[in-house]
Structure formats: C-alpha cells, structure tokens
N, C-alpha and C positions, 0 to 999 in steps of 0.2 A: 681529580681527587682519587685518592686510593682506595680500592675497592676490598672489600671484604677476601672475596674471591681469590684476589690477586696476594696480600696477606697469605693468606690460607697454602696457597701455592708455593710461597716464599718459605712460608717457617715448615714444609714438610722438606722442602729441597735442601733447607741448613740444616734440618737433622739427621738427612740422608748423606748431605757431603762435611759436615763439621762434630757433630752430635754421635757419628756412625751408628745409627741406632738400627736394628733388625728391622728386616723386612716386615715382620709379622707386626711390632711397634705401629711402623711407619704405616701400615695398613691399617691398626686401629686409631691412629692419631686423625689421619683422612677422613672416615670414618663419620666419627664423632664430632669435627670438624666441618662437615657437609651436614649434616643434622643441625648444626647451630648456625649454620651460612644461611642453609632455605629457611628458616624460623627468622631469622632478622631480615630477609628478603621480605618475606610473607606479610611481618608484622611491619614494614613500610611503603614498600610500592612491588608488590607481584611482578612487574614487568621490570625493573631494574635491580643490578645488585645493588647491596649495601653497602654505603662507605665504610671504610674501618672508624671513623673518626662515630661514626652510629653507635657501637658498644660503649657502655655504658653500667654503671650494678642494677639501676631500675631494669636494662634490657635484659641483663642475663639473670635479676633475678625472673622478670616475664618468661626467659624460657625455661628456666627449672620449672617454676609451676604448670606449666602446659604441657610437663613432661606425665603423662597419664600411664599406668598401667606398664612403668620403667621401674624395674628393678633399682633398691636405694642405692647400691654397687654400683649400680651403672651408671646411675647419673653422679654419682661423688666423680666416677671416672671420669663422662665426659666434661663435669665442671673443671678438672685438674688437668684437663687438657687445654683446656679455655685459654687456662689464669696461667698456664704453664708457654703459653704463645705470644701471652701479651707482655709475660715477666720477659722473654728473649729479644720482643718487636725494641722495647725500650732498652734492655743493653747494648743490644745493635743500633740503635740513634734509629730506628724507624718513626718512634714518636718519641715528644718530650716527656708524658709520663703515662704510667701504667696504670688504667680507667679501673682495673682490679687491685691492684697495688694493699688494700685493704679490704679485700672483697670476703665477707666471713656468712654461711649459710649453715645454717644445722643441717643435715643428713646424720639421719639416724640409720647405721648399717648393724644389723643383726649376727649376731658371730653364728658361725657354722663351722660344724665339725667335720674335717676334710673322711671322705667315704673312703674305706680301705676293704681288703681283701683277705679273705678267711685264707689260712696259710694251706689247708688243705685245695684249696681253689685255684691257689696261683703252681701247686705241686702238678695238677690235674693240666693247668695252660700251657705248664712248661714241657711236658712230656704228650701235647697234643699231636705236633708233628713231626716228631719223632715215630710215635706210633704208625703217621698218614706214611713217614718216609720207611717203615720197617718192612710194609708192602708192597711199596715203590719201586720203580728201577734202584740201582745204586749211585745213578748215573743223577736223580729228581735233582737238580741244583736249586731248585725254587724253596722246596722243601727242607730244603739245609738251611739256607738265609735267615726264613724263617724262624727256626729253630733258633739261631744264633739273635736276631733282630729281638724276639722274646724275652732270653736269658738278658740281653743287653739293657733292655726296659728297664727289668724288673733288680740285678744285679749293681747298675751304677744310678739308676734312679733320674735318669736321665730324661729332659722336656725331650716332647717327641718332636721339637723343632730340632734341635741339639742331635738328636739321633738323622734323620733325614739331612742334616746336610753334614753331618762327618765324612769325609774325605779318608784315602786309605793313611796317607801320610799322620794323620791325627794319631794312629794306634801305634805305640812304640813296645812292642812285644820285648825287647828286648827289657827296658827298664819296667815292663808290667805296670803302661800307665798312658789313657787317651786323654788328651790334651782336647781339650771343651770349649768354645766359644758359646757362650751363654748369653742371659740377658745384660742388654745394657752395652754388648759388647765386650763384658767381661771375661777372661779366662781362668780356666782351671785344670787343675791335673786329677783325675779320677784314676785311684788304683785299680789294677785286677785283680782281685783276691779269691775267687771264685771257680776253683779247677775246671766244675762244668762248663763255664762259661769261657775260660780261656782254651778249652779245646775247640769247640766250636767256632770260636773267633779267631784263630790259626787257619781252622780248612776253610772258613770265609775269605781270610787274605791271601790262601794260597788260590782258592778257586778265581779271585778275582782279576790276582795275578798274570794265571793260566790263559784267561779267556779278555785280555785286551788292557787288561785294568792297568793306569798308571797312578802313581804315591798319590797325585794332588787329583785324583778323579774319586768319585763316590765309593765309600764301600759297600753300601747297598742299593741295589738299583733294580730298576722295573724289566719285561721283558724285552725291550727295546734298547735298556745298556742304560737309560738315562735315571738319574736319582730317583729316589724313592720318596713320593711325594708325605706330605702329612697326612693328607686324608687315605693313601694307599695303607700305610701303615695303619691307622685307626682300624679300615677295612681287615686288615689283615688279623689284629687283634681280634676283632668282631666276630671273624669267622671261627677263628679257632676257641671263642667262649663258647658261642652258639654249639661248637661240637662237643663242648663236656658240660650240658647244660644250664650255664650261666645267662642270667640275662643283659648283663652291661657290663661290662670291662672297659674301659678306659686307659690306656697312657699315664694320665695323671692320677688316675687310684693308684695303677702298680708301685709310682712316685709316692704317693701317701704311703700305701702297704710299707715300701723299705724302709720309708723315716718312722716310721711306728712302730714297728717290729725292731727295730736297731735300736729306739730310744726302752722298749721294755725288754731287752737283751741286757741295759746296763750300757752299750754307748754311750757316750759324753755329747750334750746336744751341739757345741761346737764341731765334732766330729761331723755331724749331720749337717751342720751347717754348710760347712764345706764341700760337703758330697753332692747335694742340692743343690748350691750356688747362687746361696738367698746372700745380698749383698748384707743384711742387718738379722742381725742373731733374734730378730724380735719376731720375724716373719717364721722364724723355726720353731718358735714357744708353741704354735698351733699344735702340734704331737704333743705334748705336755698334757694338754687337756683328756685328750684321746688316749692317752697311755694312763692319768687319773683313775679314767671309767672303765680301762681294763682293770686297776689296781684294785677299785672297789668293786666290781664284779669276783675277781678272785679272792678278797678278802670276805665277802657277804660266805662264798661257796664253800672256803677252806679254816674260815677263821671257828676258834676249835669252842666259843661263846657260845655260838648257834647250834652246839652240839651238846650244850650242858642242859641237861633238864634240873629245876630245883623247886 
C-alpha cells in the first residue's frame, strides 16, 4: 500500500521536475507536508507510516483543529498545500479520486497592512555604506556591493530571493533592464530608471568582471566567490539599520516601501504590479489601503475645514 510518505516525496519531486517551482516553494511545500505526515502517522499507529488511502476530510479536518497556537495564514497555507497534492496525485492517475475534491473549512485570515519605511530611513540605509566606504581603502570591494545590493532592494523592489540568485548575464546594461525569475518561475524585465543606482551597478559588473566573474556566475557573492546567500543579505541589511538606528529593516519592507511610495507618487497600480511580479493585480490592491491612511493622514493635517473656526 502506498505510503503517505512516499506520496509526499512524489508530489515534491514533480514539482521540482515538471511544476519547476523554486527552491524556496519546494522547501515550504516539504515543510508543511511533514507536519501533516507525523499528525496522520501519530493519529493511527506511531510506529508505521500512513497509507495515503488514510486522508480523508474527517482526518484533515482532525488536523486543522489540533493545529494550536498556528497562525490563521499558516494553516489556510498549509491546508492549500494538502488539497493542492491530492488535486495533482488524481490528475496524474495516482488515485481514482481526490478525498479533498470538495474539502471547504473556514479560516478566518485577518488583513494586515504590509510595514513600510519612513523615506527619511531608507535615505539614511542608502548612504550607510557609502559613508563606511568614504573611510575605507578605495580598494573596500565588500563595501561597494553593498552599496549597490541596497540601492537594488530598495530601487527594483525586488524578493531578496530574486536578488541572491541574479547571475551577471541577467543585467543587460545596455537596454537598462534585469531580467527576473520570480515566483512560480515566472519572468520579468525590471527597468533601471534610477542613475544612483545604475552607477553603482556598472562598477558592481565591472568589479566582478575583473576579479573572476563569468555572465552565467552570480553577481553578488560572499567572501569566498560563492553567491550571496538570503540570510547573508538579510545580515547585511541588519547591520547597516542597526548603524543609523533603526530597529528592523527587512527585504520585504523596502519591497512594501517602493510599492507604496510609487502608488502615492500617482503610479498606475498595474505599473507596480509588474515591477513586483505579483501574478494577479488583486495581490497589489494591498498598497491601496496603505496609500488610503496616508491620504487621510494628509487630508486630516492639510485640509483647510480643520482650519476654519466658526
């Protein structure tokens, strides 16, 4: 009989060779995957796996409920992981039908408004190591990366997956435009439109050049030559809030900041949409809200009512 297990191991492998879904994906699909493996193990026989033919809605609704002290996000996630495994097991003939096929649970998920970045903050991030590098030899190459890896964040709004594994061949200086593998596996072209930023991303390409670098190799990398991991990057971010003191900076704030700031500039949210690289315009409406409660923050401050006395 077919094992849970064994399942589990199948559908990450077809969406690693058929689905080419990202690493990072296929790390949270596993993940979430194994949290619902031992729960169905647990909840039949501890010393055996579970057959696949065990799942069931009574079983998976028993493991939502057991799911204690889980984030409502998380578990919608890993339910859409489930139902998302057993929808493929049955188009691929692995069973005759899909025990989820109808499987509907309320999760109630709470909207949250994505954190952004006072423009004065990210002025201060941007010119952290430049400052570090104005003391420096001329020669700091770490210190220039940086510099550029920063402007690149916060300029193309880029996942700091998407950043960490750019290659040099991605950046086509000439037509002023990196070519993006994003989520899902999807591509995009992201302009340079940003001077500061296109200089420093020139002596990035030429430094990297210089020192070993070929088109299809990374263009940012650690002191060892090898890419520039995700959590390197984060580190890297971190330190340099810490020194103009900030308490939390994140990757994905500077990503909010630009969509937030471009949508209360008068950007077109399709614009942003694109820049992002959200497959569905609906996932970009989020800065809507957030550019709103700047609108009435500047309307309460500037609107010329609150100035009439009568």
């Amino acid at each position: 009989m077919e094992t849970l297990n064994s399942t589990i191991n199948w559908f990450i492998g077809h969406c690693a060779n058929h689905r080419k879904l990202s690493i990072h994906t296929l790390k949270a699909y596993r993940h979430d995957l194994k949290i619902f493996g031992d729960f169905m193990s647990k909840s039949m026989n501890p010393d055996e796996a579970a057959p696949t033919s065990s799942v069931n809605k009574q079983s998976v609704q028993n493991w939502l409920a057991n799911m204690h002290n889980v984030k409502p996000r998380t578990v919608r996630r890993r339910l859409a992981t489930v139902k998302s495994m057993f929808s493929v097991l049955e188009r691929q003939g692995g069973i005759a039908d899909d025990p989820l096929a109808r499987f509907r649970s309320e999760i109630k998920v709470g909207s949250s408004l994505p954190r952004i970045i006072a423009r004065s903050t990210v002025r201060s991030l941007l010119r952290s190591p430049r400052k570090q590098a104005a003391s420096a030899l001329p020669s700091c190459s770490r210190l220039m990366q940086e510099t550029t890896l920063l402007e690149m964040l916060f300029s193309t709004g880029m996942r700091v997956s998407e950043v960490s594994g750019l290659a040099i061949k991605q950046v086509d200086m000439d037509r002023q435009v990196i070519s993006v593998h994003g989520k899902g596996n999807r591509e995009r072209e992201i302009p340079i439109v940003c001077g500061a930023f296109q200089d420093v991303l020139e002596t990035q390409i030429a430094w990297r050049y210089q020192n070993g670098g070929m088109a299809d190799l990374s263009l940012f990398v650690n002191r060892r030559g090898a890419r520039l991991s995700d959590q390197s990057i984060r580190a890297i971010l971190r330190r340099h809030a810490n020194r103009i003191g900030s308490k939390r900076v994140t990757p994905h704030m500077l990503r909010h900041t630009i969509a937030t700031l471009l949508l209360e500039d008068g950007v077109d949210l399709r614009h942003i949409q694109r820049l992002l690289g959200h497959s569905s315009i609906t996932t970009t409406t989020i800065y809507t809200h957030v550019s709103e409660r700047s609108q009435r923050r500047a309307l309460a401050q500037k609107h010329p009512r609150n100035k009439m006395t009568i």
